[in-house]
C-alpha positions as CSV (number, residue, x, y, z in Angstrom):
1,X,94.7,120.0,95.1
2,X,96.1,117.4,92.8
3,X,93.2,115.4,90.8
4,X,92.3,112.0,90.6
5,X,91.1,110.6,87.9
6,X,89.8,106.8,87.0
7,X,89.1,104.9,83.8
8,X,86.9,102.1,82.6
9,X,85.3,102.4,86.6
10,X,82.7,99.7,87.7
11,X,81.0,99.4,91.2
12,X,83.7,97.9,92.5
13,X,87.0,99.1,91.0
14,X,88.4,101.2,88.2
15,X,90.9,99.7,85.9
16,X,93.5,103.2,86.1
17,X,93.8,105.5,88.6
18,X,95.8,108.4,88.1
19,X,96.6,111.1,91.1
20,X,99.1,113.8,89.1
21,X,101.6,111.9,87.5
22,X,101.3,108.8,89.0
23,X,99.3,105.8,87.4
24,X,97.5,103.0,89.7
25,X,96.8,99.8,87.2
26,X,94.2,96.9,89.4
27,X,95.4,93.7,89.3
28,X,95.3,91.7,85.9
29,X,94.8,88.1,85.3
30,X,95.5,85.8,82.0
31,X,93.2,83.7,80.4
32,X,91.8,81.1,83.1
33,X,93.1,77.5,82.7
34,X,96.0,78.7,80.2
35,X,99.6,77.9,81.2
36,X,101.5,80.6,83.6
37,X,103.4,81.5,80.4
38,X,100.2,82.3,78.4
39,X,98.6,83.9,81.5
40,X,101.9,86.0,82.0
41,X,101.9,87.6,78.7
42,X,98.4,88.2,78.9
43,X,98.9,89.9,82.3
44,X,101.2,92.1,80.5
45,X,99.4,93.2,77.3
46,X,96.7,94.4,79.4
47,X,99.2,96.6,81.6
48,X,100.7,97.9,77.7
49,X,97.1,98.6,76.6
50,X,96.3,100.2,80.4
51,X,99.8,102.1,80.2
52,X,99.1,103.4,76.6
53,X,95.7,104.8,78.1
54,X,96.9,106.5,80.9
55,X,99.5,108.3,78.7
56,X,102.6,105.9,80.0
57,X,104.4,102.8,79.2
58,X,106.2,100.3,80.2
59,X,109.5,102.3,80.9
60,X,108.2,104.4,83.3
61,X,107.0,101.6,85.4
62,X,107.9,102.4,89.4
63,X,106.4,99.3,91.3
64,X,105.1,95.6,90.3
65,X,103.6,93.7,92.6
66,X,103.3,89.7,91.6
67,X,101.3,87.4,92.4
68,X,101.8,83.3,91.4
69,X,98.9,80.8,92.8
70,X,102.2,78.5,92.8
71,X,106.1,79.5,93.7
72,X,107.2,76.4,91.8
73,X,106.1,78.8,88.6
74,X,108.0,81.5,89.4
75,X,110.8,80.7,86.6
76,X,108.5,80.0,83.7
77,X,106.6,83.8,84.9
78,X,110.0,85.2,85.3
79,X,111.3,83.8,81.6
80,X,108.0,86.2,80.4
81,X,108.8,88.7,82.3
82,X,112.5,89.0,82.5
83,X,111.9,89.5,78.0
84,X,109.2,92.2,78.7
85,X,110.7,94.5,80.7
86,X,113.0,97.2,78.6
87,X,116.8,97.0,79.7
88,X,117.6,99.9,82.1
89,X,113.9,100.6,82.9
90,X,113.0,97.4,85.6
91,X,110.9,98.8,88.0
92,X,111.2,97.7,92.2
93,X,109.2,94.4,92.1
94,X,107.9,92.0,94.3
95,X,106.8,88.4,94.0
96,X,104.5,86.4,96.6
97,X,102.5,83.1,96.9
98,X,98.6,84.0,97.0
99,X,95.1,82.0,96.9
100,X,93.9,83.9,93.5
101,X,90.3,84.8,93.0
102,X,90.1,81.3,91.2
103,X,92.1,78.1,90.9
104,X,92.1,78.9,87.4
105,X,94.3,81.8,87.7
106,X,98.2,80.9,87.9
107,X,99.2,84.7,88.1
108,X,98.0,88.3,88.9
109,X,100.1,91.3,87.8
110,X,99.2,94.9,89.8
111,X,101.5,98.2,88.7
112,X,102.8,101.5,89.5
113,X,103.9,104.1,86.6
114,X,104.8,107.6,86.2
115,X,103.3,109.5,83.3
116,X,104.4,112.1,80.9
């Protein structure tokens, strides 16, 4: 039977989840209030700093799910993005529209990666 293991686990949710070579990263948010840009890059230093402790990075990224509070941002969040990602290693992605847990948050990043 493959293990699971979780990091930095509350009540409600763990941070990482990791089921053999595959890591599970919860949703992250930016700083409330701050611009999409701002909150965008803070989405993704979180997923670098998750990645890192989960033994992966950002090139072995499988699936990003992303979520805007407003479509009308998707090009500033995409401008972020599109220079994070390293050439050759995009993962499948997917973009909505969604109420956030509060008005305050513009965006929510959730990801998929492979270890080793």
């Amino acid at each position: 039977m493959t293990q699971i293991t979780r990091h930095q686990t509350g009540a409600r949710m763990s941070q990482i989840v990791i089921h053999g070579d595959t890591v599970y990263l919860a949703g992250q948010v930016g700083s409330p209030g701050a611009s999409v840009t701002q909150q965008t890059e803070d989405c993704l230093a979180k997923l670098d700093a998750l990645l890192a402790e989960a033994g992966s990075d950002r090139t072995k990224l499988l699936q990003v799910t992303i979520w805007l509070a407003d479509m009308a941002d998707f090009a500033e969040m995409n401008a972020v993005w599109d220079a994070w990602v390293p050439e050759g290693h995009a993962p499948t992605r997917a973009c909505g529209e969604a109420k956030l847990a509060t008005p305050e948050y513009r965006v929510e990043v959730i990801a998929v990666a492979a270890r080793g």
